[in-house]
C-alpha positions as CSV (number, residue, x, y, z in Angstrom):
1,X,5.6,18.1,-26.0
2,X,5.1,15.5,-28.5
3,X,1.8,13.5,-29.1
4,X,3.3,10.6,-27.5
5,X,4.2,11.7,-24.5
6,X,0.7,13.3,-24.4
7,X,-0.7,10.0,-24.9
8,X,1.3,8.3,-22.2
9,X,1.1,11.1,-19.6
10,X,-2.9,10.7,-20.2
11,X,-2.7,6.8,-19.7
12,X,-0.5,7.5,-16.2
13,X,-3.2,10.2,-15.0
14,X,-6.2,7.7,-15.9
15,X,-4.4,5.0,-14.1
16,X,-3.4,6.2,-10.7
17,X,-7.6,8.1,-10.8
18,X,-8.3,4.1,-11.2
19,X,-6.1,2.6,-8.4
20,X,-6.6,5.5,-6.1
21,X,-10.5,4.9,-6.4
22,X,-10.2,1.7,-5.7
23,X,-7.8,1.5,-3.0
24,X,-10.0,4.1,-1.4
25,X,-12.8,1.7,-1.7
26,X,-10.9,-1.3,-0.4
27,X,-9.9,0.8,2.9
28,X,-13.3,1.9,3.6
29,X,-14.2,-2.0,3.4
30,X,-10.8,-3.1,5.4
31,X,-12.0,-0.6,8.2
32,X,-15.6,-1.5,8.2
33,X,-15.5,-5.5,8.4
34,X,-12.0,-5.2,10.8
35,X,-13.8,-3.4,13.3
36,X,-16.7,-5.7,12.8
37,X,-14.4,-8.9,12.8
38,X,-12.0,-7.5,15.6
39,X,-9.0,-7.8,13.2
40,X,-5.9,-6.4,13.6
41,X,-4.9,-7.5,10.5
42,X,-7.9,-6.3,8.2
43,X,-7.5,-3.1,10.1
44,X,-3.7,-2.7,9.4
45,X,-4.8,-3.0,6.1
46,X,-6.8,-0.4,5.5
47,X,-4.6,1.9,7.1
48,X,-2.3,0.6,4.6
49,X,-4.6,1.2,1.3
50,X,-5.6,4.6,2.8
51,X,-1.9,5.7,2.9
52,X,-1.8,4.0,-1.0
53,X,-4.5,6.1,-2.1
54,X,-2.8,9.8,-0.4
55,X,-0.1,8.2,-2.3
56,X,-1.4,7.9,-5.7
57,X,-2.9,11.4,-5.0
58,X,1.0,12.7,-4.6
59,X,2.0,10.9,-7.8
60,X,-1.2,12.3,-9.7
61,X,0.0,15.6,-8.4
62,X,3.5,15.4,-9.3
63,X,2.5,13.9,-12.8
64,X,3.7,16.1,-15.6
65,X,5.7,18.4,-13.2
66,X,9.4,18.7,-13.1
67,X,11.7,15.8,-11.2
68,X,11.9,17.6,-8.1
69,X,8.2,17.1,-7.7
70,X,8.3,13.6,-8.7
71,X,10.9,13.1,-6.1
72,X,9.2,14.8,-3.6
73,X,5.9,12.9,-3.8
74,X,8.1,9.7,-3.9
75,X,10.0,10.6,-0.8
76,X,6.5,11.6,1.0
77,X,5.2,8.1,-0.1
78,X,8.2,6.3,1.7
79,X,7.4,8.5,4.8
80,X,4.6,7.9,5.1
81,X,4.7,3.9,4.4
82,X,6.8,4.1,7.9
83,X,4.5,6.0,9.7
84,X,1.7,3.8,9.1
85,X,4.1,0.5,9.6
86,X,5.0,2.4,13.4
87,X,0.9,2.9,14.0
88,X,0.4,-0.7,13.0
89,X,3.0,-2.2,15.6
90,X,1.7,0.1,18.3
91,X,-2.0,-1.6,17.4
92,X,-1.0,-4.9,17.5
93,X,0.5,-4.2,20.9
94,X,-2.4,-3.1,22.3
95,X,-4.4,-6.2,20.8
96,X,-1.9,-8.3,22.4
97,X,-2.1,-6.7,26.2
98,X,-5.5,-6.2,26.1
99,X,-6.8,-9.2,24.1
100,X,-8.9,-9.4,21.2
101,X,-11.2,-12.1,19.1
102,X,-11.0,-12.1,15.4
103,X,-13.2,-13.9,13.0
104,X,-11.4,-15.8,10.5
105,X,-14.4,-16.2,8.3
106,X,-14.6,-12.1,7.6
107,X,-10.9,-12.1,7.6
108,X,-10.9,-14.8,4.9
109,X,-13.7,-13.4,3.0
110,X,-12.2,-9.7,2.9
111,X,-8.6,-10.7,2.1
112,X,-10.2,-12.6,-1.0
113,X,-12.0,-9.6,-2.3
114,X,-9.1,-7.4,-1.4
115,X,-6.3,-9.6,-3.6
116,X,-8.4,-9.6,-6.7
117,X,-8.4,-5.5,-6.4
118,X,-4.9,-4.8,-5.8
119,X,-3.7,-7.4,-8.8
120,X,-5.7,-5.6,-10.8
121,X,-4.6,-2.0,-9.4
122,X,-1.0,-3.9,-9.5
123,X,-1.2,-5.2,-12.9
124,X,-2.4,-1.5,-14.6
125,X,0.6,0.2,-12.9
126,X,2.9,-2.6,-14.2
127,X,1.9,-1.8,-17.9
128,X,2.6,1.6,-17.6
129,X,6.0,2.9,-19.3
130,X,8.7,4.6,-18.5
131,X,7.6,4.9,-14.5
132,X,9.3,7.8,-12.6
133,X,10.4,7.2,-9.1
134,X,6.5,8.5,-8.2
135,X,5.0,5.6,-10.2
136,X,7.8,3.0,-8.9
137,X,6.5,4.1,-5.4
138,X,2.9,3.2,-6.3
139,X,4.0,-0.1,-7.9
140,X,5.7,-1.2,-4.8
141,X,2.5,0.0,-2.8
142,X,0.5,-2.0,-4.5
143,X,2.4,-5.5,-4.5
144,X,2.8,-4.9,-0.5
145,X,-0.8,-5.0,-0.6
146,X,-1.3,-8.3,-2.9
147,X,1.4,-10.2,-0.3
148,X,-0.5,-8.5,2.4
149,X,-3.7,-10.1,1.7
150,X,-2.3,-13.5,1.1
151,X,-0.8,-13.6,4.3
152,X,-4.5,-11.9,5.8
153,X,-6.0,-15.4,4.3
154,X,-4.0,-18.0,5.6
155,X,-4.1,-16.2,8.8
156,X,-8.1,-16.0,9.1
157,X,-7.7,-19.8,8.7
158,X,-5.8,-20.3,11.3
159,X,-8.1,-18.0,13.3
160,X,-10.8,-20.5,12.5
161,X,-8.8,-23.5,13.4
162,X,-7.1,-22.6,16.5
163,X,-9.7,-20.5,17.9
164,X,-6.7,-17.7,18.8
165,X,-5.7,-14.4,18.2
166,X,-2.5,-15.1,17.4
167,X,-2.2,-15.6,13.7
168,X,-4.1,-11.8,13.3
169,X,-1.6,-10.2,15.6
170,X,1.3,-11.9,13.6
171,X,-0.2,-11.2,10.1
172,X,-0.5,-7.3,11.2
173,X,3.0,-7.5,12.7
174,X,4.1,-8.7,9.2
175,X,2.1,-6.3,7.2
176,X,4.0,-3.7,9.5
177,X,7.4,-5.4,8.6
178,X,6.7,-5.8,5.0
179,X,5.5,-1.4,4.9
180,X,9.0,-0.7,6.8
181,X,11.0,-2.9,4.3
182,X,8.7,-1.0,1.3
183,X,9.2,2.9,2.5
184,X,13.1,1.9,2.9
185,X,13.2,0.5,-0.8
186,X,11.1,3.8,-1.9
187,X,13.2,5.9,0.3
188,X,16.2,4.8,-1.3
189,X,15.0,5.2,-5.1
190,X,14.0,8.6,-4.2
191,X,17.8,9.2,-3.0
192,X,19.3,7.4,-5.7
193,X,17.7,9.2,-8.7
194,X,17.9,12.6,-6.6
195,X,21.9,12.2,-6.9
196,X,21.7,11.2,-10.5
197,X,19.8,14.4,-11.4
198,X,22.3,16.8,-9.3
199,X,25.2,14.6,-11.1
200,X,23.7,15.7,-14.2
201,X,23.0,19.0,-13.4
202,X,25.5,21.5,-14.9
């Protein structure tokens, strides 16, 4: 193995310890003030950056092991990115049945401190070269998140102004959309470079 390659395996390991770190702090944060604000939304989302971070502990795993493995934990992330989008939907259903009363100020507040994190988380993976399908997985993690709490924003100030539920139900319904549209993009990477590598094979 060659000193570069060292080097930029070494810059991919510190950067997914950094974004999963974080994204585990920004779900702790996203469960603690949703449950506190009643959001669907804010509590979508840290479903959402909890799955990131099990997902940036698959690509830290696979990192340095053969393409299978890469291919594996990229297929895994895509998985689960629809299992969380299914959970969200089934949340928001509840919250619309049974009723619920978010506060747009928390929702506003936490969306802002969220958006700064995840551009940063989005911006190291970006600089990162040469991704695998595993890194490529993150990335798109990690811009679902930065649209995510954009929409979370405008939502909590509609909260405010309309005094209703309904712009938190429709920003978690969207955050659900937005995952299913993600694991299907990851999904198919996965598949696509999977056939490359048995078209290669011998």
């Amino acid at each position: 193995m060659t000193d570069e390659c060292l080097v930029d395996g070494g810059a991919k390991h510190r950067t997914l310890w950094i974004v999963l770190l974080l994204n585990l702090g920004i779900s702790l944060a996203f469960f603690g003030t949703g449950l506190a604000g009643d959001s669907s939304a804010l509590i979508a989302n840290g479903v959402d950056n909890l799955s990131d971070a099990l997902v940036y502990l698959l690509s830290l795993i696979a990192l340095g092991r053969a393409a299978v493995w890469k291919n594996r934990a990229a297929t895994m992330s895509g998985i689960m990115l629809l299992l969380f989008a299914g959970g969200i939907l089934v949340d928001a259903g509840r919250r619309y049945i049974y009723g619920s009363e978010p506060i747009g100020s928390t929702m506003m507040l936490m969306s802002a401190a969220a958006a700064v994190i995840n551009f940063i988380c989005l911006k190291l993976l970006q600089r990162l070269e040469k991704p695998d399908v595993a890194l490529r997985a993150a990335t798109t993690f990690s811009f679902n998140d930065f649209i995510s709490n954009g929409g979370i924003l405008v939502a909590g100030g509609l909260v405010l102004w309309l005094g209703s539920n309904w712009p938190d139900l429709i920003v978690g319904v969207l955050t659900a959309l937005i995952a299913i549209k993600g694991g299907i993009e990851i999904l198919k990477d996965a598949r696509a470079e999977a056939d490359q590598h048995a078209e290669a094979a011998p």
